[in-house]
N, C-alpha and C positions, 0 to 999 in steps of 0.2 A: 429364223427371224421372221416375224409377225411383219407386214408390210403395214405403210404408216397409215393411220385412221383406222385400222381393225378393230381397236379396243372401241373404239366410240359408235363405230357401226355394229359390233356383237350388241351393245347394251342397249340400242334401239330397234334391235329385234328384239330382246329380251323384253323389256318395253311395250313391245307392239303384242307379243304374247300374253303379253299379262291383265293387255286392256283386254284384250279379244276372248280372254276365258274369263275374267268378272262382265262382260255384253252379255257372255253364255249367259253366265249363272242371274243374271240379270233378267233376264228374257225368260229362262224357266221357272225363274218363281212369277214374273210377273203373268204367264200363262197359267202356273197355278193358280194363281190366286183367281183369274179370269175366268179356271172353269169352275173352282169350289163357288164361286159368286154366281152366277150364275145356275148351278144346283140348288144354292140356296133359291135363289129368286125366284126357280119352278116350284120350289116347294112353297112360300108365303102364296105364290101366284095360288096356286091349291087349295090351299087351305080360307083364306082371305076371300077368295070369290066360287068357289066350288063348294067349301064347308068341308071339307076332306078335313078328319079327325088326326091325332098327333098318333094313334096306329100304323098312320100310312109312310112315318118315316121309318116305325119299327121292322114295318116291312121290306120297305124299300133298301135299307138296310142290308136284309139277310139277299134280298136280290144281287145288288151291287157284289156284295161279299164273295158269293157264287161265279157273279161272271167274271169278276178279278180277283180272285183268290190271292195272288202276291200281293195283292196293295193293300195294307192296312189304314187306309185314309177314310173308309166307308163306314165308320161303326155307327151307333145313332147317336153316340155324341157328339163326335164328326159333322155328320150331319145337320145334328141342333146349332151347332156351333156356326155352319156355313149359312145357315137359316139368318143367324144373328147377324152375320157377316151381312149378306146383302140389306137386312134392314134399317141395320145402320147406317151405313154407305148407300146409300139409293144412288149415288153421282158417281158410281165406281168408273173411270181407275183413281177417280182421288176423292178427294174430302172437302168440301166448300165450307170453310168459318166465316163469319161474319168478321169483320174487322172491328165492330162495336164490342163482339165478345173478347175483343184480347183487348182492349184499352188497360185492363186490370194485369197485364205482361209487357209491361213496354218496353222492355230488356230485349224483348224476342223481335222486336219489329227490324232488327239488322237481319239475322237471319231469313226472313219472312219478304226483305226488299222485294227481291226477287220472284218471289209466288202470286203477285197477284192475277189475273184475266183477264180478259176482258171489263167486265165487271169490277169496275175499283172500287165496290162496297166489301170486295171478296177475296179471300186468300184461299188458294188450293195445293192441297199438299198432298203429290201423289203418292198411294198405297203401297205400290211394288217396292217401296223402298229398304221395305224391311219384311221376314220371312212370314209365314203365315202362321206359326209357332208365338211368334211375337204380337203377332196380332189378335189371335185367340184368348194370349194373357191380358194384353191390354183390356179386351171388350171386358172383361169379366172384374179387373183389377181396379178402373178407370172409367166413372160412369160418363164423366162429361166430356164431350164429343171436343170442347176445345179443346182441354186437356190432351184428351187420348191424340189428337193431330200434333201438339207442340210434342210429345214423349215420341210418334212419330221419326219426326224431325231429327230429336238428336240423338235418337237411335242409330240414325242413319248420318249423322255426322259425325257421330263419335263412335260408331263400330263396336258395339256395348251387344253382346249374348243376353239369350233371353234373360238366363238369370241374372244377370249384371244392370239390367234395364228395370227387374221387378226391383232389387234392393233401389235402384234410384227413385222408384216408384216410392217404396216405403220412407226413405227420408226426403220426399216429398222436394224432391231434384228441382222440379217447376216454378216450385217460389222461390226458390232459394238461388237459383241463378242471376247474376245481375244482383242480388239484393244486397250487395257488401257496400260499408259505408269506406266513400273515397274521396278525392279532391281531383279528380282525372277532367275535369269540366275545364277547369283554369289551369292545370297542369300538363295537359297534353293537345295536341290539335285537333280538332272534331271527328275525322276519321279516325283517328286513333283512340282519341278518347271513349267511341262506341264501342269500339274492339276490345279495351279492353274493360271496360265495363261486363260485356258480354262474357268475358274470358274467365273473372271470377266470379263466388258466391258467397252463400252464409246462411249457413253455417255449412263447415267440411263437417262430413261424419268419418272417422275414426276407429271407428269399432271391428276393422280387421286386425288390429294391434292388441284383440282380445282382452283379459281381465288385468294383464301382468302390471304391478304397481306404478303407474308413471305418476311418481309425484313431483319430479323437476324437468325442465328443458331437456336435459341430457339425456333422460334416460326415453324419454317420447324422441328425439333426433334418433336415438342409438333404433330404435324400434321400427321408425319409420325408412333409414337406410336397408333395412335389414328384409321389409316388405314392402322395393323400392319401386315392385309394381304394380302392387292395392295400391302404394300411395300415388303413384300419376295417372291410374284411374279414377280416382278420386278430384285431382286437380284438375282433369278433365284433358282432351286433345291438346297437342300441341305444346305442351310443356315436357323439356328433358333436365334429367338430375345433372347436373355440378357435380354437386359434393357438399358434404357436411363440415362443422367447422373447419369454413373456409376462409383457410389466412390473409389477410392484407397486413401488411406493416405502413403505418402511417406517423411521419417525423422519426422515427425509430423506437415507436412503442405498436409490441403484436397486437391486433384484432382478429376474433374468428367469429365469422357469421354461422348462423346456425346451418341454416341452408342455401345452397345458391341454387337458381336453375337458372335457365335456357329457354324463353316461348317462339316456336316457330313460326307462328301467326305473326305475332309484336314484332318481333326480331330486335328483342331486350334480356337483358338478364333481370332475373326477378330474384330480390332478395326478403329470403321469409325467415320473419324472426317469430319465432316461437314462447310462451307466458305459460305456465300452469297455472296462475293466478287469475283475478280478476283486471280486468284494462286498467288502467293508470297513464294519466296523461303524459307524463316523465317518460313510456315506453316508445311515443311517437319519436322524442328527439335523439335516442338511440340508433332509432331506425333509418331516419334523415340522413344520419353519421355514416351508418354503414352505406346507403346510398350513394351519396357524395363519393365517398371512397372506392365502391367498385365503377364508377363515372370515371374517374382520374387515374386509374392504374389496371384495371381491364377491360372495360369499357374497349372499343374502336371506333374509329369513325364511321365504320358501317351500321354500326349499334344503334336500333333507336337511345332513348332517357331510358334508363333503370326504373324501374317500380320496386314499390316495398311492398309487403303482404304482412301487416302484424296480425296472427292469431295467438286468440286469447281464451282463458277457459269458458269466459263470460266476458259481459263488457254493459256497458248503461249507450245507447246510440246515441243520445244527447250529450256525451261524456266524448266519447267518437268522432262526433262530429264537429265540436266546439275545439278539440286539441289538432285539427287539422286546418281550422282557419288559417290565412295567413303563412303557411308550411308551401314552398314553391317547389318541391320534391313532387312525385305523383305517386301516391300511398292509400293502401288498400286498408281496411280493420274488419277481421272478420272473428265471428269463432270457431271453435272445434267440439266437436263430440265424442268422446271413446264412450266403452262399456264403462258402467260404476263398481269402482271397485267393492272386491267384498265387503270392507271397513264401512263403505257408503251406506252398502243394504244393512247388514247388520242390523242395523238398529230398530229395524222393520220385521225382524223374524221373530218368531215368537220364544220367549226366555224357558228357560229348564224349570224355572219356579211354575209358571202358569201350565206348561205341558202337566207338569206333574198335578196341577191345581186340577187341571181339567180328568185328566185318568181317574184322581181320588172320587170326584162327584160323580165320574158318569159309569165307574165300574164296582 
């Protein structure tokens, strides 16, 4: 027999292990990243005030490579790369933005509470936060230096691999956050209203759900269960899956939502109803219904309000915005994007008649 408080005292070593090897891992990139900065910086220092030629990393290069033979981090691209690195970053260990430059993100100004300086014309967002892998794609990926600090950011909030950060790069993750049309203003209390503003976007992209024909709700829920951890990478931190139609019975006729989830931020159930169509006002008061209903039968009283999330394949924001007047639910409208199906392209490929048109004339 385990004498009593054992269990609760193992889990807070457990616990304590666990911070103390992400400090490690913490602290070794951030010295990486301290001396490749650095490297770089004797090299512009070089070149910029000495005149020393771009030979001199070629060289410098095969030197490095010589004295440390196991580390592959010296090549001259490496190199150019680390060059880039400090030129960018002149303020290393972080990145000074101006706060004038992000007025055009005001989504991110939650996030961002916290980073200012001294300096309250300035936001600083330290580098080590993410690896130097990550950082390498960004300079190259991501010219604009506010840019590359907000991807930064929720790199390191949301624990996204390089590759997973470049695809957010490609659908253009940055604007799209915060930019969902909502009623959360009147609907929820200020602190929460920010939260979850910040929590959703618009549009979700889709396109791990590959080419397969989703022409109704059902068969996009059935796909998305299916790739249920593209999709809450997608939905971003801190949302967990429910389940899919998910039963309420209300007066004694069945209802099933498409999808329910769980956000650990909010501490709500978020109920997402899914259109392969275009928006239609008629779609909000659906969504209202299922609201209300997971409020009164699963809801607790520890639960913030429910939120609704209707994605749509398209939508008109003026259409959006006008069928959520007056709606005292808190309801999100966004879209979604998968791949086009082949049917879509089709029509753009070029026909068997003209192929052949073309062979006749040119052979």
């Amino acid at each position: 027999m385990l004498p009593e408080g054992y269990e609760y005292w193992q889990k807070s070593i457990v616990s304590r292990i666990q911070n103390a090897k992400l400090q490690v891992s913490f602290h070794v990139n951030a010295d990486l990243l301290s001396l490749y900065w650095s490297i770089g910086s004797d090299i512009l220092e070089k070149q910029q005030t000495l005149g020393w030629g771009a030979q001199v990393i070629d060289k410098l290069s095969q030197d490095l490579s010589l004295a440390f033979p196991e580390d592959r981090g010296y090549s001259v691209r490496n190199l150019k790369y680390m060059r880039a690195f400090a030129e960018a970053y002149p303020d290393f260990p972080i990145v000074q933005v101006p706060l004038a430059q992000l007025q055009k993100y005001p989504i991110w100004q939650v996030p961002l509470a916290n980073l200012q300086g001294e300096d309250k014309d300035f936001v600083q967002v330290p580098l080590a936060q993410v690896t130097w892998y990550h950082h390498i794609s960004l300079l190259s990926k991501v010219k604009d230096k506010t840019e590359r600090a907000l991807y930064i950011l929720a790199t390191a909030q949301e624990g996204w691999s390089r590759d997973v950060m470049l695809m957010q790069v490609a659908n253009n993750y940055i604007a799209a956050k915060g930019n969902i049309i909502n009623n959360f203003d009147v609907t929820l209390p200020s602190h929460q209203s920010d939260l979850a503003k910040y929590t959703f976007k618009d549009p979700y992209n889709f396109s791990f759900l590959g080419t397969v024909a989703l022409q109704n709700e059902l068969s996009i829920e059935k796909e998305l269960a299916k790739r249920v951890t593209d999709f809450l990478l997608e939905m971003g931190k801190g949302f967990a899956f429910i389940g899919r139609q998910y039963h309420v019975n209300v007066d004694g006729d069945d209802y099933y939502i498409d999808i329910l989830m769980y956000h650990l931020q909010l501490h709500c159930y978020v109920v997402v109803e899914l259109k392969a169509v275009e928006f239609i006002p008629e779609f909000v008061s659906k969504l209202n219904f299922y609201i209300s209903a997971v409020d009164e039968y699963v809801k607790t009283p520890e639960d913030k309000p429910t939120i609704g999330l209707l994605l749509c394949r398209s939508k008109s924001d003026t259409k959006a915005s006008f069928a959520l007047r007056g709606v005292t639910q808190p309801l999100g409208i966004a879209e979604y994007e998968t791949r086009k199906l082949f049917a879509d392209v089709a029509s753009s490929l070029p026909q068997i008649e003209d192929l052949e048109k073309n062979i006749d004339e040119n052979y």
